[in-house]
C-alpha positions as CSV (number, residue, x, y, z in Angstrom):
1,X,-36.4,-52.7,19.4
2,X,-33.1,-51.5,20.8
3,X,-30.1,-53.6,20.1
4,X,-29.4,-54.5,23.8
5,X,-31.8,-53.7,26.3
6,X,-31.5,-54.3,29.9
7,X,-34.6,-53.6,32.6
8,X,-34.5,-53.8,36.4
9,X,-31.2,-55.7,36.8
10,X,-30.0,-56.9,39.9
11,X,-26.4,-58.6,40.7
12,X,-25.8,-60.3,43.6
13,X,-22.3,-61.8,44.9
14,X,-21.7,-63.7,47.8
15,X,-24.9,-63.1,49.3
16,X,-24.0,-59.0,48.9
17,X,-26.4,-57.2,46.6
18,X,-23.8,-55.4,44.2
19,X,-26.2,-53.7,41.5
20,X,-30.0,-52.7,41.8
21,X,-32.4,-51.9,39.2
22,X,-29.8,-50.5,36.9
23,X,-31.6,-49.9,33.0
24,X,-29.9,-48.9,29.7
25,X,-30.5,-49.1,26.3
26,X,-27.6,-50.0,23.5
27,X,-28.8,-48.8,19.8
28,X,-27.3,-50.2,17.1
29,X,-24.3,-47.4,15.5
30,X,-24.4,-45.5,18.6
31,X,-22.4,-45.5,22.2
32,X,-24.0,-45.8,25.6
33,X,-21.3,-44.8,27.9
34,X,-21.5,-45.9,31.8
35,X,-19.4,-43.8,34.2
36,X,-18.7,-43.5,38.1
37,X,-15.9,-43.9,40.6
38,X,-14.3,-46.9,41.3
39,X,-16.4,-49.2,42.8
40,X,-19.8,-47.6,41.4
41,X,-20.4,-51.2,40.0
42,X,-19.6,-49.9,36.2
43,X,-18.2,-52.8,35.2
44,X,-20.2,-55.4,36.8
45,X,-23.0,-54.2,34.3
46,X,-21.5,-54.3,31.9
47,X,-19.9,-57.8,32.2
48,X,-22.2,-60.3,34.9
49,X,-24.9,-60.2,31.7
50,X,-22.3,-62.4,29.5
51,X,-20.9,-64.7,32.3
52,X,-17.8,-62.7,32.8
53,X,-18.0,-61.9,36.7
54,X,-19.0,-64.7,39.3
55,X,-22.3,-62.6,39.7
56,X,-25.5,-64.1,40.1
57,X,-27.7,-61.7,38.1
58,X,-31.4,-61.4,37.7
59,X,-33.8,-58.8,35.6
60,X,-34.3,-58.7,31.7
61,X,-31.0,-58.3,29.3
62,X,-31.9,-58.5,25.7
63,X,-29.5,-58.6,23.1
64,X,-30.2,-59.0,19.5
65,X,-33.5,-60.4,21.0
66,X,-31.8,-63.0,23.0
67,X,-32.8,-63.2,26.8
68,X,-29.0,-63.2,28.5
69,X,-31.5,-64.5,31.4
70,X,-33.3,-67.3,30.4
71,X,-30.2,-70.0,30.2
72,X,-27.5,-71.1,31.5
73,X,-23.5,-70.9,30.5
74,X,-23.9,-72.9,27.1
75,X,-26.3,-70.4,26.1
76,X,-23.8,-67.3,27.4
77,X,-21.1,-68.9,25.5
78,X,-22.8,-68.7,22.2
79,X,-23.8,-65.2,22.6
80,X,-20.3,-64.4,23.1
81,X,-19.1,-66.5,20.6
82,X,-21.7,-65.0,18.2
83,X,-22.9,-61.4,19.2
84,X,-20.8,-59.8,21.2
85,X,-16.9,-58.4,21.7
86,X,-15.0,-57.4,24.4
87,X,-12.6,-54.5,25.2
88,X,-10.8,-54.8,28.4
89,X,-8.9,-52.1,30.5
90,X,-5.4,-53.8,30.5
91,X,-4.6,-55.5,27.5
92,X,-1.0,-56.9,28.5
93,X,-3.2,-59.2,30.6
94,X,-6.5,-59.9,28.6
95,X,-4.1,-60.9,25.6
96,X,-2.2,-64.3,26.1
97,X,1.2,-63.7,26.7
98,X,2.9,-66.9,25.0
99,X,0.8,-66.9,21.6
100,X,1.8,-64.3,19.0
101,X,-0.8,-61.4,17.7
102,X,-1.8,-63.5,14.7
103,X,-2.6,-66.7,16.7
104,X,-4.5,-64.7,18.5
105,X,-6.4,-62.5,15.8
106,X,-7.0,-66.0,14.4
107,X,-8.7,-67.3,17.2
108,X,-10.8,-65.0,17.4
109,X,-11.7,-64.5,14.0
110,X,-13.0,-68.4,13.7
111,X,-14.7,-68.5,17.1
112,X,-17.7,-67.8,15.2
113,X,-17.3,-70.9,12.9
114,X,-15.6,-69.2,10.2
115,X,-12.9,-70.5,8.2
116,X,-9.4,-70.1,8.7
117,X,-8.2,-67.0,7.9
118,X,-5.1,-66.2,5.6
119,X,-2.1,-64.3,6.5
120,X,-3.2,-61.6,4.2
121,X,-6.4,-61.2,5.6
122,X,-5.2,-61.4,9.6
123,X,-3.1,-58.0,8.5
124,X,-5.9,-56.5,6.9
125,X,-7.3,-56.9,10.2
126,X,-4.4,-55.2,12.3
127,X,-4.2,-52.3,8.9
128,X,-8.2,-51.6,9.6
129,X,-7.2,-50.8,13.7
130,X,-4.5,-48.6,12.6
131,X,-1.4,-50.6,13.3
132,X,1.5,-50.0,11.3
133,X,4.4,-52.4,9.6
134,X,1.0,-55.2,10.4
135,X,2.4,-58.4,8.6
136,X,5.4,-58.2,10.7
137,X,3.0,-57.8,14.2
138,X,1.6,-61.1,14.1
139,X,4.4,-62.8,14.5
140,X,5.4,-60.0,17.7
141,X,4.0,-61.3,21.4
142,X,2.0,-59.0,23.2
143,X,5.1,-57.3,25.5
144,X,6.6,-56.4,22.5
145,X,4.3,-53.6,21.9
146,X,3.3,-50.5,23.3
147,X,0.3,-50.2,25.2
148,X,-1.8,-48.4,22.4
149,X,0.0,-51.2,20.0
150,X,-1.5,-53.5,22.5
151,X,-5.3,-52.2,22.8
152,X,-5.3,-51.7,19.1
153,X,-4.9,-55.7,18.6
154,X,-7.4,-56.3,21.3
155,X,-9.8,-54.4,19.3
156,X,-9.1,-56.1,16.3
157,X,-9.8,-59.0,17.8
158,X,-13.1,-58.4,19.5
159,X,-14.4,-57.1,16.2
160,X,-12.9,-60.1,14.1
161,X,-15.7,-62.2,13.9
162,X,-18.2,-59.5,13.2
163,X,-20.3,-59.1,16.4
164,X,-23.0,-56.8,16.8
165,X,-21.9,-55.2,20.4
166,X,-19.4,-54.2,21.1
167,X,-18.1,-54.2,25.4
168,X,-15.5,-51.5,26.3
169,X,-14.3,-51.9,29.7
170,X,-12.1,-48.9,30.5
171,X,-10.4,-48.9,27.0
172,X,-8.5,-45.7,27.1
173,X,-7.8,-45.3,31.0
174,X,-4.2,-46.7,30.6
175,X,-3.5,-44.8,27.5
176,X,-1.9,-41.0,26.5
177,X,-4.1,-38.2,25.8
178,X,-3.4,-38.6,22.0
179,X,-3.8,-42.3,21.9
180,X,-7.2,-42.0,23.6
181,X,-8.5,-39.7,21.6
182,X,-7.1,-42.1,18.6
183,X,-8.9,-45.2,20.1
184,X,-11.7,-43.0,20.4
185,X,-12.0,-41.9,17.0
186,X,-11.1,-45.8,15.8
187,X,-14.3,-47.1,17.5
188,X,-16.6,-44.3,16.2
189,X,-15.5,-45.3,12.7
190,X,-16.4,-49.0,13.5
191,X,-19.4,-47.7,14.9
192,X,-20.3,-46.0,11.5
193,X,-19.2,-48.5,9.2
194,X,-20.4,-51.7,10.5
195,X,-23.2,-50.6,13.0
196,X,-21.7,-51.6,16.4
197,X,-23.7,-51.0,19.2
198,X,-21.3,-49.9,21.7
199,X,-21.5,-50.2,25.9
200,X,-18.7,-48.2,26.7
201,X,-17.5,-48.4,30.7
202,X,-15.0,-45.1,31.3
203,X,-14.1,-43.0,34.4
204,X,-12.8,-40.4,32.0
205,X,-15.1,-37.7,31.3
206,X,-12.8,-36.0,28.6
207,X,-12.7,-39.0,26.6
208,X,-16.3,-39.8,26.3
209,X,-17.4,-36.0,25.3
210,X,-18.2,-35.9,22.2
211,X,-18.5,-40.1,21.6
212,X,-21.2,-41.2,23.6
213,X,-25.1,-40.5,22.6
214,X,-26.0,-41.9,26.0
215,X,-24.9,-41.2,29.3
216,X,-25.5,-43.4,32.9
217,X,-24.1,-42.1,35.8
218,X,-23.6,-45.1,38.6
219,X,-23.1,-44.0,42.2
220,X,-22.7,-47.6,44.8
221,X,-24.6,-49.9,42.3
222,X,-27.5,-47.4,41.1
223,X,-28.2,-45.7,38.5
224,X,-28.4,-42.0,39.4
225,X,-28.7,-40.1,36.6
226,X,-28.9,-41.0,32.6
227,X,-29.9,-39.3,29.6
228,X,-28.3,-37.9,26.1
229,X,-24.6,-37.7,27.0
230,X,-24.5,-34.1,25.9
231,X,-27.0,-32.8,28.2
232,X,-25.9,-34.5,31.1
233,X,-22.3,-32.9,30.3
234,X,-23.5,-29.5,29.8
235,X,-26.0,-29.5,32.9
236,X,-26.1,-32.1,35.1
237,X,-28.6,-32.7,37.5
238,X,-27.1,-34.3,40.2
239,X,-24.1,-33.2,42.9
240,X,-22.5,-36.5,42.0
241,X,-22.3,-36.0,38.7
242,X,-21.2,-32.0,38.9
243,X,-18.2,-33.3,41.2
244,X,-16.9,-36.4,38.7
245,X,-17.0,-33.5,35.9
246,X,-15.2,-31.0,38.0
247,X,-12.9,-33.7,39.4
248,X,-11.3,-34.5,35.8
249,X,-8.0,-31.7,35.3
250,X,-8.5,-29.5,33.1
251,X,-5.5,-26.9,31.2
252,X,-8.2,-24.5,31.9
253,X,-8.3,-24.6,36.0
254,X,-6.2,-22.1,37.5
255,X,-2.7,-22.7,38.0
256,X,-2.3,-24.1,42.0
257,X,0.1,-22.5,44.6
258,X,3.1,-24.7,44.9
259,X,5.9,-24.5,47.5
260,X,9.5,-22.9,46.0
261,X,12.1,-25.6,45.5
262,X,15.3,-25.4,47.3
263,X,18.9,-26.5,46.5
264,X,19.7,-29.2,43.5
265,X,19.1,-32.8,44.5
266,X,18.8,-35.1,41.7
267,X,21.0,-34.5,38.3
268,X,21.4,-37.2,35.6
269,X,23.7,-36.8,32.4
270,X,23.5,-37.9,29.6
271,X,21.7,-41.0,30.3
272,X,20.8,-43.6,28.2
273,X,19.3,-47.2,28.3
274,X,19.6,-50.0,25.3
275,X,18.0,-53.0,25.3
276,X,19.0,-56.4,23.2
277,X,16.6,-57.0,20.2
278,X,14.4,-59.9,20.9
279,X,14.1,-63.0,18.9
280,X,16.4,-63.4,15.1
281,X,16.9,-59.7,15.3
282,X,20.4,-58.4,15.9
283,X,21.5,-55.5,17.5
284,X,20.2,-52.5,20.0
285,X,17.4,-51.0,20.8
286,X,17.6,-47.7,22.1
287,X,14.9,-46.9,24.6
288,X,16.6,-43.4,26.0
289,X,19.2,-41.5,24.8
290,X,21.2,-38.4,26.3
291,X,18.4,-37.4,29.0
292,X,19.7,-35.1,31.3
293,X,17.4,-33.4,33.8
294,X,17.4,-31.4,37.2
295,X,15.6,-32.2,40.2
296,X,15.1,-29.4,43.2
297,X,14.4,-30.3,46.9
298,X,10.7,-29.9,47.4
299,X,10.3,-29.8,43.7
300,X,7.8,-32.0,41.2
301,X,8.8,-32.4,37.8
302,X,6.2,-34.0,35.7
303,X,8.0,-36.3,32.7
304,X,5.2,-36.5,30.1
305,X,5.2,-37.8,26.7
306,X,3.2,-40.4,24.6
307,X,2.9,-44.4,25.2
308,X,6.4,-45.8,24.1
309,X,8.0,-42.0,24.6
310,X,10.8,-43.5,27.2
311,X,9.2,-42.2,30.3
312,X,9.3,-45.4,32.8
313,X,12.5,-46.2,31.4
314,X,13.8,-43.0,32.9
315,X,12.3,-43.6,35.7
316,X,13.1,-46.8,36.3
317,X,16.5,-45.8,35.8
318,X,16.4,-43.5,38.4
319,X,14.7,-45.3,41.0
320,X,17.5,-48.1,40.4
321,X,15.5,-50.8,39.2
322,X,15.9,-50.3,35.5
323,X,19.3,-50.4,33.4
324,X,21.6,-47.6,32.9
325,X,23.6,-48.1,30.2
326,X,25.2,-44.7,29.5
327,X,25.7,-41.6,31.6
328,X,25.2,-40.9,34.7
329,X,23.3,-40.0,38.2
330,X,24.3,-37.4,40.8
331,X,23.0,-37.1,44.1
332,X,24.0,-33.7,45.4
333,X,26.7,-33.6,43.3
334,X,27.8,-37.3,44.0
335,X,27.3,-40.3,41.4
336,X,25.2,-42.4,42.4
337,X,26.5,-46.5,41.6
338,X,23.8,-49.2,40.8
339,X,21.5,-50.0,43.0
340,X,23.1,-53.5,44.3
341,X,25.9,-51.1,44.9
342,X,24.3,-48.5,47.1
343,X,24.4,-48.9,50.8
344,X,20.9,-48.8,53.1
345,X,21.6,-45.4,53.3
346,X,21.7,-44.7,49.7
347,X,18.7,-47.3,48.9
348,X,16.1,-45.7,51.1
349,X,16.4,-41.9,49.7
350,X,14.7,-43.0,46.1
351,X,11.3,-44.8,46.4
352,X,9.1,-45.8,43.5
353,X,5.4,-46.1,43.2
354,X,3.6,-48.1,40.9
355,X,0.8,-47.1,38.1
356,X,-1.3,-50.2,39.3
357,X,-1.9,-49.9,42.8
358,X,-3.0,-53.5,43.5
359,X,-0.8,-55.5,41.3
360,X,1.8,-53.8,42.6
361,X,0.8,-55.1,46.1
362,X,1.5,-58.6,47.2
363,X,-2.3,-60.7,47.2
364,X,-1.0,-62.6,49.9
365,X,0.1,-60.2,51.9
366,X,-1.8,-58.0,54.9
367,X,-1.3,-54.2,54.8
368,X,0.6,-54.0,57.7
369,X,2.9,-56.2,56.6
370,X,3.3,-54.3,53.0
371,X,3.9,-51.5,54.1
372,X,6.2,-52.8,56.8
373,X,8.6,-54.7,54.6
374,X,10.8,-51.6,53.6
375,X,11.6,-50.8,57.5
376,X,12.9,-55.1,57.1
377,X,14.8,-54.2,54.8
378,X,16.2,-50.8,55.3
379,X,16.0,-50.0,58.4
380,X,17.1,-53.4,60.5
381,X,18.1,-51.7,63.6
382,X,14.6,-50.7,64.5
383,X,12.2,-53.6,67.0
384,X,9.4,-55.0,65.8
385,X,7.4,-52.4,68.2
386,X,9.0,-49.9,66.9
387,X,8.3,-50.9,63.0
388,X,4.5,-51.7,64.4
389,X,4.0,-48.0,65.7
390,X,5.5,-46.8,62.6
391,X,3.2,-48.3,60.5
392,X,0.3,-47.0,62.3
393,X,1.8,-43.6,61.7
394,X,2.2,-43.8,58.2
395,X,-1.3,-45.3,57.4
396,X,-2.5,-42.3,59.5
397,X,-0.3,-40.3,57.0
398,X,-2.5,-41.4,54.2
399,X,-5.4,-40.7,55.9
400,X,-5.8,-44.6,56.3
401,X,-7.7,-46.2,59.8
402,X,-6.0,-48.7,61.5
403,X,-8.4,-51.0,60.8
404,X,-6.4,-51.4,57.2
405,X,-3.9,-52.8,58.9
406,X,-5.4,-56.3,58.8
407,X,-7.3,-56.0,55.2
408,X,-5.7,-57.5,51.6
409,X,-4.9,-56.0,48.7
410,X,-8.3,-58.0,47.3
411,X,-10.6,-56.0,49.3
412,X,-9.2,-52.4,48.7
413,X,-10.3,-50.2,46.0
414,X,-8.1,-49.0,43.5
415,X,-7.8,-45.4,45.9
416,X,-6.9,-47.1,48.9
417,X,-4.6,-49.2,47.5
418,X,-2.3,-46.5,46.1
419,X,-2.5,-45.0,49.8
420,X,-1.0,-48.1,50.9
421,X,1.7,-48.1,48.0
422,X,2.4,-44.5,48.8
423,X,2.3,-45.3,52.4
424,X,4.8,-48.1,51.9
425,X,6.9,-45.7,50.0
426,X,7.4,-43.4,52.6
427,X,8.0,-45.2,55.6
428,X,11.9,-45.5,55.2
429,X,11.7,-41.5,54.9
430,X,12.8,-41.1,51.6
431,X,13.7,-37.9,49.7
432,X,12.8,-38.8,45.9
433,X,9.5,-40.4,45.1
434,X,9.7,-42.0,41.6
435,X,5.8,-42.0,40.6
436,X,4.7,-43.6,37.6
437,X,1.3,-43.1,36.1
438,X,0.3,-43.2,40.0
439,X,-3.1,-41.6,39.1
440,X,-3.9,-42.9,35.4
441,X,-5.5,-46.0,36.5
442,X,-8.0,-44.1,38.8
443,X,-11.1,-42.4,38.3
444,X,-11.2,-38.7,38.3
445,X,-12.7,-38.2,41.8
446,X,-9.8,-40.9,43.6
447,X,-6.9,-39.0,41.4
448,X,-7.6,-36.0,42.4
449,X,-7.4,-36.6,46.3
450,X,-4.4,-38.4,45.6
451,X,-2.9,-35.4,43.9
452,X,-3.7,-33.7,46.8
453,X,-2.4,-36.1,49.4
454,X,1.1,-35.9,47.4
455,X,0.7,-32.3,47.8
456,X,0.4,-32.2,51.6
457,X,3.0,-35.1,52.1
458,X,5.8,-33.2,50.5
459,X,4.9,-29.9,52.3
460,X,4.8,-31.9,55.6
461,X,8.2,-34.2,54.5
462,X,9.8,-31.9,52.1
463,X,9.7,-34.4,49.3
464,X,11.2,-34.5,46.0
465,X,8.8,-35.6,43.2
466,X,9.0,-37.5,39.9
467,X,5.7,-37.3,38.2
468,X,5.7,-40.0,35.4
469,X,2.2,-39.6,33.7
470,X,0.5,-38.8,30.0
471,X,-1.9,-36.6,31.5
472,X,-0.3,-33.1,31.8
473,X,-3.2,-31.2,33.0
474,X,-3.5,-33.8,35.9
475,X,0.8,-32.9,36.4
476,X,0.1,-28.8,36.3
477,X,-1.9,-29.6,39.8
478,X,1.4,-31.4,41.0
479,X,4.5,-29.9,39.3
480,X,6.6,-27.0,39.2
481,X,8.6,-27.9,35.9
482,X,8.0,-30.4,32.8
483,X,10.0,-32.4,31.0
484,X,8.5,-33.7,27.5
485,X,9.7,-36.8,25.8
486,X,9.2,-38.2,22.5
487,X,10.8,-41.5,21.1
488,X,13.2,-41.9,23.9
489,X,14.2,-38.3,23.9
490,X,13.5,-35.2,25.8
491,X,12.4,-32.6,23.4
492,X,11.7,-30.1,25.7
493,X,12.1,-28.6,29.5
494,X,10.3,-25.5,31.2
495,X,8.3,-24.4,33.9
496,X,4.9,-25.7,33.2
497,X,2.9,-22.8,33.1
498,X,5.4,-21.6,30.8
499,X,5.3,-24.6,28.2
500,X,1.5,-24.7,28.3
501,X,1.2,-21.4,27.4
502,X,3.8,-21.9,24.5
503,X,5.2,-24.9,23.6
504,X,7.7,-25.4,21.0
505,X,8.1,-29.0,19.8
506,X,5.6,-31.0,17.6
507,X,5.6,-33.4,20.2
508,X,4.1,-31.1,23.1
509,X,1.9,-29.3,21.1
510,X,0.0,-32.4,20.1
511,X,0.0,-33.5,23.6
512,X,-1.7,-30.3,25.5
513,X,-3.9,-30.2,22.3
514,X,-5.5,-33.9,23.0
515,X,-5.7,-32.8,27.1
């Protein structure tokens, strides 16, 4: 008998049938992976079985030869409690922000009725997931790591008190190439050593190859295509399938036909950024130090490195809503002041957008009115007609309807909501767009015609682009040049081709290596 099982299962919410007759099997030591675009209903099979999703679900789900069916939520409870863990895409928000790592590890290692654990054997625990300096992490909250730091003690965690399957919902989406394939190579150890059964949810192709024994493909709540996860890779059957394989970026694909850049834009010297140690800890902590770059008109530069690498912080610094601490930045040749300093003018020429598309939106807020709240602000001369029309515009920009206008962040999928972000960022008619990991949270197929539509926007706007992102085959579709940072540092600059081809530092080499 397999270790988890599940036959015919339906999921209904709201009166709206969500999943139908989806079947898998989980054997213990091995990995069934599920993968689909957003919205495919990936994660809602994974989690409705365990009471995790406000899904009313019917069909047979066996695990460990318990019916997930039968009962109600006492009966869910104690198979969490007992047989299963759970891996969840953002950790920053699954972990509990005010109770420090070992709190938490402790938790979860007694929710099985085991005894209190010592400090010694918490660390172990954090020392087994590969976490470094581990005594001193439990007493760190979660924002004080890095996001690998962070999925690392969510892991720990969901294996603490020993369960015998193991959930992974989107583990690796928010991580660098070499972190994922770390995390990766982490839960195929765990497999080994204490036979996990694992249910692994991903959108990332790459990262599965090579893990999974079992493949499901999910296409609107079905299951359209399943089998041994290597023969599905190498030859799949169906068109779906083909174009979530080709969608992923690849160093491989050839190189894309970009527009030439024109004159210098965007300069910054020298800049740095420290931060005050948190806590007993004295002093600094230096998050960037002496970046200077160069930005082109109608130019991308793609800033890559690893989790922690200083990235966002440049960015942020840039886009004037992080801290500059040291050096400076020129617009055409001019410094630019801080950001409370800048006239509208000035404010409206750099516009970020966010690596989570719907958090980054406001819940309570109608499309129209997101993406009109820039004009509010920036542009106050203009009538409300005038803002109304030039919504409609913009949202036509992003290939959008117009019957987004009304709709809430809630009910947009993770594509259409970075439309709307990118549509909001735009509207003032920017030069600069500051993009951070705008693609990493999406699935292959929905980054990729985002990619594109950043593509045709700065043809048809003659945009400026910062690519923050850890994937640098998904920034060789996008960018001319590359910047590479590493511990707050960049280590090297080039033409991407060119630093593809050869790259000199440590740091870059291990990077195209894990894409």
């Amino acid at each position: 008998m397999s270790l988890y099982e599940i036959r015919n299962m339906a999921i209904e919410i709201a009166g709206d049938r969500l999943i139908e007759e989806v079947g898998l099997t989980v054997e213990a030591g091995q990995c069934t992976a599920i993968i689909g675009a957003s919205g495919s209903g990936k994660s809602l099979t994974c989690l409705t079985p365990f009471g995790l999703t406000p899904g009313a679900v019917s069909g047979s789900m066996l695990l460990d030869g318990v019916d997930l069916g039968s009962d109600g939520s006492v009966q869910i409870r104690d198979v969490r409690r007992r047989l299963a863990g759970f891996i969840f895409q953002q950790p920053l928000t699954a972990l509990t922000p005010h109770l420090a790592v070992g709190v938490q590890l402790q938790e979860a290692t007694m929710q099985a009725g085991a005894a209190r654990p010592s400090r010694l054997e918490l660390a172990r625990k954090l020392e087994r997931v590969g976490l470094s300096r581990a005594d001193e992490r439990l007493d760190q909250f979660p924002h004080r790591l890095s996001g690998g730091e962070r999925q690392r003690v969510m892991i720990a965690a969901a294996i603490a008190h020993s369960p015998k399957l193991l959930v992974a919902d989107e583990p690796t989406s928010a991580l660098d190439a070499s972190l994922r394939s770390e995390i990766m190579a982490l839960l195929d150890e765990l497999r080994a050593e204490q036979g996990l059964g694992l249910l692994l949810v991903s959108h990332d192709i790459a990262s599965i190859e090579g893990h999974a024994d079992q493949l499901v493909v999910m296409e609107k709540g079905r299951v359209v295509e399943s089998g041994a996860a290597s023969t599905v890779i190498a030859g799949p059957a169906e068109d779906y399938t083909r174009r979530l394989i080709a969608a992923a970026p690849r160093l491989q694909d050839p190189a894309p036909m970009l527009s030439r850049p024109g004159e210098p834009l965007l300069e910054t010297r020298n800049l740095g950024v420290s931060f005050d140690r948190s806590g007993w800890r004295r002093g600094k902590i230096k998050a960037l130090a002496d970046a200077s770059i160069m930005l082109h008109e109608c130019e991308s530069l793609a800033i890559v490195g690893g989790s922690g690498s200083g990235k966002s912080t440049l960015g942020r610094a840039i886009a004037g809503i992080g801290p500059v601490t040291e050096g400076e930045i020129l617009w055409e040749g001019v410094t630019l002041p801080e950001r409370r300093k800048r006239d509208l003018a000035m404010r409206r020429l750099i516009q970020p957008v966010f690596q989570d598309p719907v958090a980054s939106l406001d819940p309570h807020w109608q499309v129209r009115d997101i993406v009109s709240e820039p004009l509010h602000n920036l542009r106050p001369d203009l009538t409300p007609a005038e803002c109304a029309r030039m919504v409609r515009k913009v949202l036509s920009d992003v290939d959008l309807a117009e019957d987004f206008l009304t709709r809430v962040p809630a009910s947009l999928s993770g594509g259409q909501a970075q439309r709307v972000a990118i549509a909001r960022a735009i509207i003032a008619s920017p030069r600069l767009l500051v993009l951070d990991e705008a693609t990493s949270a999406l699935d292959p197929l929905v980054g990729a015609e985002i990619l594109k539509l950043l593509l045709r926007l700065q043809g048809e706007n003659g945009l400026s682009l910062l690519f923050i992102t850890h994937d640098i085959a998904a920034a060789r579709r996008l960018c001319h040049r590359v910047a590479v940072m590493e511990a707050g540092q960049i280590v090297e600059t080039g033409e991407m081709q060119a630093v593809i081809n050869h790259p000199r530092h440590p740091a870059t080499q291990k990077l195209i290596a894990a894409s």
